[in-house]
C-alpha positions in Angstrom: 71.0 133.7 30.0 68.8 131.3 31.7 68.2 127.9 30.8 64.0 127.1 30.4 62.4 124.6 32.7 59.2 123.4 32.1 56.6 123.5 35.1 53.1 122.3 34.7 50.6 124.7 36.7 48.4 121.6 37.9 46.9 119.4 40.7 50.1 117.0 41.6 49.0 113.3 40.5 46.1 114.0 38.2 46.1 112.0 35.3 46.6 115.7 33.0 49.4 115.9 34.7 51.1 112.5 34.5 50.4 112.0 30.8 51.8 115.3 30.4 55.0 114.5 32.4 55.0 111.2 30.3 55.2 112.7 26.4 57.5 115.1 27.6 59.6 111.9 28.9 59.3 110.2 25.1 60.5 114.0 23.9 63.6 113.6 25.2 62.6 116.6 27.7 63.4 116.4 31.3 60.5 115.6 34.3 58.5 119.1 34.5 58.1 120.1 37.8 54.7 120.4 39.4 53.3 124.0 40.6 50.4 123.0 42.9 47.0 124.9 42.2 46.4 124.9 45.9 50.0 126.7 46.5 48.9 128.9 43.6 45.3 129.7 45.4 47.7 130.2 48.6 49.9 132.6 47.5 52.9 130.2 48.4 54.4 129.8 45.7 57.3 131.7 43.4 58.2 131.8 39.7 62.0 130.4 39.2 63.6 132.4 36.3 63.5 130.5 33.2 60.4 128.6 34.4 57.9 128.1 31.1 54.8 127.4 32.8 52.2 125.5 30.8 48.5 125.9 32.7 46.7 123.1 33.1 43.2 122.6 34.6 42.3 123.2 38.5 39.3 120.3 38.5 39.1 117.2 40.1 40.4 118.3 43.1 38.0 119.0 46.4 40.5 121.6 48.4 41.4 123.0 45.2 37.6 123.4 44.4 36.9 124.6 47.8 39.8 127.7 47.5 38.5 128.4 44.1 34.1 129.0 45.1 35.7 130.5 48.5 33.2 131.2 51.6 30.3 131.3 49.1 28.7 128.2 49.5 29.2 128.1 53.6 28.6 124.9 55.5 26.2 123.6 52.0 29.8 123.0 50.3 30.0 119.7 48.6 32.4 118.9 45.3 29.1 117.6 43.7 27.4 121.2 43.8 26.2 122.9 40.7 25.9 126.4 42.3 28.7 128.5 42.9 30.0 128.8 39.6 30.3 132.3 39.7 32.6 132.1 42.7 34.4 129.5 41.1 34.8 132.2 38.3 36.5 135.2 40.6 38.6 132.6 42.1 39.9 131.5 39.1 40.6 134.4 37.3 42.2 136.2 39.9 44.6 133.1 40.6 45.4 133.5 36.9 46.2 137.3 36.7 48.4 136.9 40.1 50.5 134.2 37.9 50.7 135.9 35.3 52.2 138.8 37.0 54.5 136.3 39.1 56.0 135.3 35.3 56.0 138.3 34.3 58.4 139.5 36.9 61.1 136.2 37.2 64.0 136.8 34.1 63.6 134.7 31.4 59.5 133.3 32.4 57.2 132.4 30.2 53.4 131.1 30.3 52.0 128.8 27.8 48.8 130.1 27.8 46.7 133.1 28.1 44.9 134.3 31.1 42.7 136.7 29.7 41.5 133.9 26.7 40.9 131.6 29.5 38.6 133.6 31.0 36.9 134.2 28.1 36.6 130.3 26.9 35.0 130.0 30.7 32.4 132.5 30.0 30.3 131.2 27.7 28.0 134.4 26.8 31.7 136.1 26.2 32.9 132.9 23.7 29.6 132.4 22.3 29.9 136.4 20.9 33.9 136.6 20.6 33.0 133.6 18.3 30.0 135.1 16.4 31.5 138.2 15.9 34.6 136.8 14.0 32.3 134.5 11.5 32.6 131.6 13.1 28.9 129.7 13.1 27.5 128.8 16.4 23.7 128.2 17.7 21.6 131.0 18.0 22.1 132.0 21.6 19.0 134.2 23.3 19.5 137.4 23.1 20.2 140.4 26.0 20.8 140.2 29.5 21.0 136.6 31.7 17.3 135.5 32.5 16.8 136.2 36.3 14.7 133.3 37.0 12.1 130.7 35.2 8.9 133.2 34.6 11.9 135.5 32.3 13.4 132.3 30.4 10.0 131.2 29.9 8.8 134.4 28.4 11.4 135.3 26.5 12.0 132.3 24.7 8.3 132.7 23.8 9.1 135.8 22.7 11.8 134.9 20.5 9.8 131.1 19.2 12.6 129.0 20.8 11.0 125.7 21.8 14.1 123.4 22.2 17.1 125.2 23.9 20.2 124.2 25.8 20.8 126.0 29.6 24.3 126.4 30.5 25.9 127.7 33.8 28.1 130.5 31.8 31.0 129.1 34.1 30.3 125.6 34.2 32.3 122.7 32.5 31.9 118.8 32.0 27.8 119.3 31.6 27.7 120.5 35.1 24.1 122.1 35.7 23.3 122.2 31.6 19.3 121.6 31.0 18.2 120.6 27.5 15.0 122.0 27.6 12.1 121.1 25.1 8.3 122.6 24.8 5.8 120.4 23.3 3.2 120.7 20.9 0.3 121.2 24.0 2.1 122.5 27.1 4.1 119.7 27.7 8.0 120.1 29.0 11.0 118.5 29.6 13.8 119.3 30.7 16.9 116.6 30.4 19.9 116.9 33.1 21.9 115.1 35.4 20.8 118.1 38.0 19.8 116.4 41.0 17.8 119.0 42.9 18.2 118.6 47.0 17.1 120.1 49.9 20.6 122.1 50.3 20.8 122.8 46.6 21.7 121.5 43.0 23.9 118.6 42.5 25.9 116.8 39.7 25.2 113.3 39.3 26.2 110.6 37.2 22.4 109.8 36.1 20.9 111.6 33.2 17.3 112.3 34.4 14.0 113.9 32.6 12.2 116.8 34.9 8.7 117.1 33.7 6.5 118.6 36.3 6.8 122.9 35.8 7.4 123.4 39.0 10.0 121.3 39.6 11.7 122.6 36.3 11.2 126.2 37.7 13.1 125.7 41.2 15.8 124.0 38.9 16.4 126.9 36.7 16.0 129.2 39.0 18.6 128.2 41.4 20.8 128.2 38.5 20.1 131.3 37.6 21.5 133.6 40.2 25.7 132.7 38.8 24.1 133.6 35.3 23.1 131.3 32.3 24.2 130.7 28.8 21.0 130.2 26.8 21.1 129.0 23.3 19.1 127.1 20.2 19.5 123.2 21.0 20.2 122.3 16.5 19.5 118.9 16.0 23.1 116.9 15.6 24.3 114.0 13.3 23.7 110.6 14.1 25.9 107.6 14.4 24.3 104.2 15.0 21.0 105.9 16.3 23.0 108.2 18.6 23.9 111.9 18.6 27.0 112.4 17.5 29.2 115.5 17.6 33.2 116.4 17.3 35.6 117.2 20.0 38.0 118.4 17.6 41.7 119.4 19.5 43.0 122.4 18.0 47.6 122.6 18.2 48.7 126.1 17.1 46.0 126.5 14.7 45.6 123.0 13.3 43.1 120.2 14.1 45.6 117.5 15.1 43.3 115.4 16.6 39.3 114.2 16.5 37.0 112.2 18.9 33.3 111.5 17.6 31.4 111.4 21.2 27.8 109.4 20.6 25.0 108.9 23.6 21.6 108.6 23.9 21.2 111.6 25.4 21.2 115.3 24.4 24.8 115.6 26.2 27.6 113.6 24.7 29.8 114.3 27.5 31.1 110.7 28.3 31.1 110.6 31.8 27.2 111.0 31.5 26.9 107.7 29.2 28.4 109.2 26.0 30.7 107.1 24.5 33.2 107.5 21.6 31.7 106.9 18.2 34.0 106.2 14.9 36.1 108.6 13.0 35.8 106.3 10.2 32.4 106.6 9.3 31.5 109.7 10.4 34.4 111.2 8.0 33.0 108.8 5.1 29.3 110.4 6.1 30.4 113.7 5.7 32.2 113.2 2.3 34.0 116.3 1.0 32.3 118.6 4.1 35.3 116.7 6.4 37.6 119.7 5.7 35.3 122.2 6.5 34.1 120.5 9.7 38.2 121.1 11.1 38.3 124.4 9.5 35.5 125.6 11.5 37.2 124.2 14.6 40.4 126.0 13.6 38.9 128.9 12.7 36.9 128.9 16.5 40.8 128.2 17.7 42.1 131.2 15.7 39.3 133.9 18.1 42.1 132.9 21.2 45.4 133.3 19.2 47.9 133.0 22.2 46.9 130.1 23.6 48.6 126.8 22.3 45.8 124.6 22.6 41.9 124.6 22.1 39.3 121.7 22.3 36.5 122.6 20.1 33.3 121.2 20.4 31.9 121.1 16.9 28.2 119.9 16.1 27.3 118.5 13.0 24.5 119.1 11.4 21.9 116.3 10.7 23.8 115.3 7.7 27.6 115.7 8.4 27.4 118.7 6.0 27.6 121.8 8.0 29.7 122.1 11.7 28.3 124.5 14.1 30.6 125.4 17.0 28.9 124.1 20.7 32.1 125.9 22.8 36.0 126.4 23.2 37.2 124.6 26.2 40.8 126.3 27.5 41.2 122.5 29.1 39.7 119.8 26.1 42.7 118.0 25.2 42.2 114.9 27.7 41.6 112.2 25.2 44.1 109.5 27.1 44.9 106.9 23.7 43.8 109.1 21.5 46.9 109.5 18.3 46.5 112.2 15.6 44.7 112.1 12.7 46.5 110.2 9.9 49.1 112.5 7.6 48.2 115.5 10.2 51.1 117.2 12.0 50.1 115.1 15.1 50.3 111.6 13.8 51.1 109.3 15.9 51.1 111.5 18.9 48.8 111.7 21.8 47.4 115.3 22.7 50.4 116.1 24.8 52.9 115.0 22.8 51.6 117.0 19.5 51.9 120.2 22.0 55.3 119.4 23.0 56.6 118.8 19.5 54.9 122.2 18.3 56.8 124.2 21.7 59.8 122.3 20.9 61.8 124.7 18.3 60.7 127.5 21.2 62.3 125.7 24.0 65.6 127.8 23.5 66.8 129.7 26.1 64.5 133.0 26.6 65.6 136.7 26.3 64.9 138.0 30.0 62.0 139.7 28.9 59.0 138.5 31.0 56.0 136.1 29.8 54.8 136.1 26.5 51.8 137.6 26.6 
């Protein structure tokens, strides 16, 4: 029988990575050995027996961005480009099927993590019904098909008396490409992003800007329409200190170990746009008694992907702290570096990391030479 070692499926360096390698350090647990994403996306690479692979996340990495979109974007590649999620996408998901067979053949494998779960939590029209269709309550989404272009987002959500929505790339994370878009009262339109549009394309940038002229707003959404978008009812969130508040709420086999309130000024809370972490304090005294139910719905958003270890639910609040309506399931949402459980929790006094390791822990024992878990 083979012994397990623990690898971590990851870009060598990243911080994921290193704070991983450093709770399993403070578990008594040896260094996990790094599988490259790039060696992965190269097809250099083998599965030792008794490997337990734990998946981490591909980003922040330009090569290993570049392998994932492939030859799709041609000589207008650029890290900071919005298009090409749908690339991004196959590249992905194939990489992830080809490890999964890879552990499935070495004795003893296993992977911490499901590939088929992860391509649903990166597909947000998939999520947004996997979720609706087990209970859990989510925005209203626009119904049918992907809109092809502006003139079809524009008359559907007329259609269907939608005046404030969110767009979302259906395979884009970290606010990348995502339009809150608002109609007013006589004409008027917004549309809040930190798309900067360019000759050669879309771009991500660090500046949350307002677009305000039609046609500027229609070459926006229709260049982001072609890898398919996510369209669904922008609800009106809590508030902490004049802010917008909402939850990321981190999910450790099917409990809520651990809570971030995320405040900005802007419809995105996403703190590298200029969101900022609020106070759990507060906004667990605001809500009162409706606390519980706010992690139950993140658990119960966990429970719709029930082999993989870890979720990072987004979880809105409504304007009172009374109701939680789940925003999305990210595969990748426990980087919260300094973050500690919450208090009498199964996680307390462990970072994110460290509350997965001490829930894998009594499964560390040496595997039966049966393949990956799956």
């Amino acid at each position: 029988m083979t012994s397990p070692s623990l690898t971590v499926l990851g870009n060598p360096g990243h911080r994921r990575v290193t704070l991983f390698a450093a709770a399993a350090r403070a578990a008594g647990l040896p260094e996990p050995a790094v599988l490259p994403w790039a060696d992965v996306l190269r097809g250099t690479y083998r599965i030792a027996p008794g490997t337990v692979l734990r998946i981490e996340s591909p980003g922040e990495d330009e090569e290993v961005d570049r392998l994932l979109r492939g030859p799709a974007l041609g000589a207008h590649y650029a890290p900071t480009r919005v298009e090409g999620g749908a690339a991004w996408y196959t590249g992905l998901t194939a990489a992830l099927a080809g490890v999964a067979r890879a552990v499935g053949r070495a004795p003893g494998a296993r992977l911490l993590g499901d590939p088929d779960e992860i391509a649903v939590m990166f597909d947000k029209r998939r999520a947004h019904r996997r979720l609706a269709d087990a209970g859990v309550p989510v925005p209203r989404a626009l119904d049918g098909p992907a809109p092809g272009g502006w003139a079809e987002l524009k008359e559907r959500l007329a259609a269907a008396g939608l005046r404030r929505v969110f767009l979302k790339p259906a395979h884009g994370s970290s606010a990348s490409g995502v339009v809150a878009l608002q109609f007013g009262p006589r004409g008027q339109l917004l549309a809040t992003t930190s798309v900067e549009a360019a000759d050669d394309g879309l771009h991500n940038s660090l500046r949350v800007r307002g677009y305000r002229d039609e046609r500027e707003i229609a070459a926006v959404v229709d260049r982001l329409a072609p890898d398919g978008l996510h369209v669904e009812q922008w609800v009106p969130k809590a508030a902490q200190h004049g802010r917008a508040a909402d939850l990321r709420v981190v999910v450790v086999a099917g409990r809520a170990t651990h809570v971030v309130v995320r405040t900005s000024g802007y419809p995105m809370t996403n703190l590298h746009l200029g969101g900022a972490r609020g106070e759990t304090g507060p906004a667990r005294e605001a809500a009162g008694p409706a606390w519980p139910r706010l992690l139950e719905t993140a658990e119960r958003a966990a429970a719709c992907f029930p082999r993989s270890p870890m979720a990072g639910v987004d979880v809105l609040p409504t304007a009172a702290w009374r109701r939680g309506l789940v925003g999305e399931v990210n595969a990748f949402g426990d980087l919260l570096p300094g973050l500690t459980g919450l208090p009498g929790g199964p996680a307390e006094g462990l970072d994110t990391y460290g509350a997965q390791l001490a829930a894998l822990l009594p499964h560390l024992d040496p595997a039966p030479p049966t393949g990956a878990a799956r």
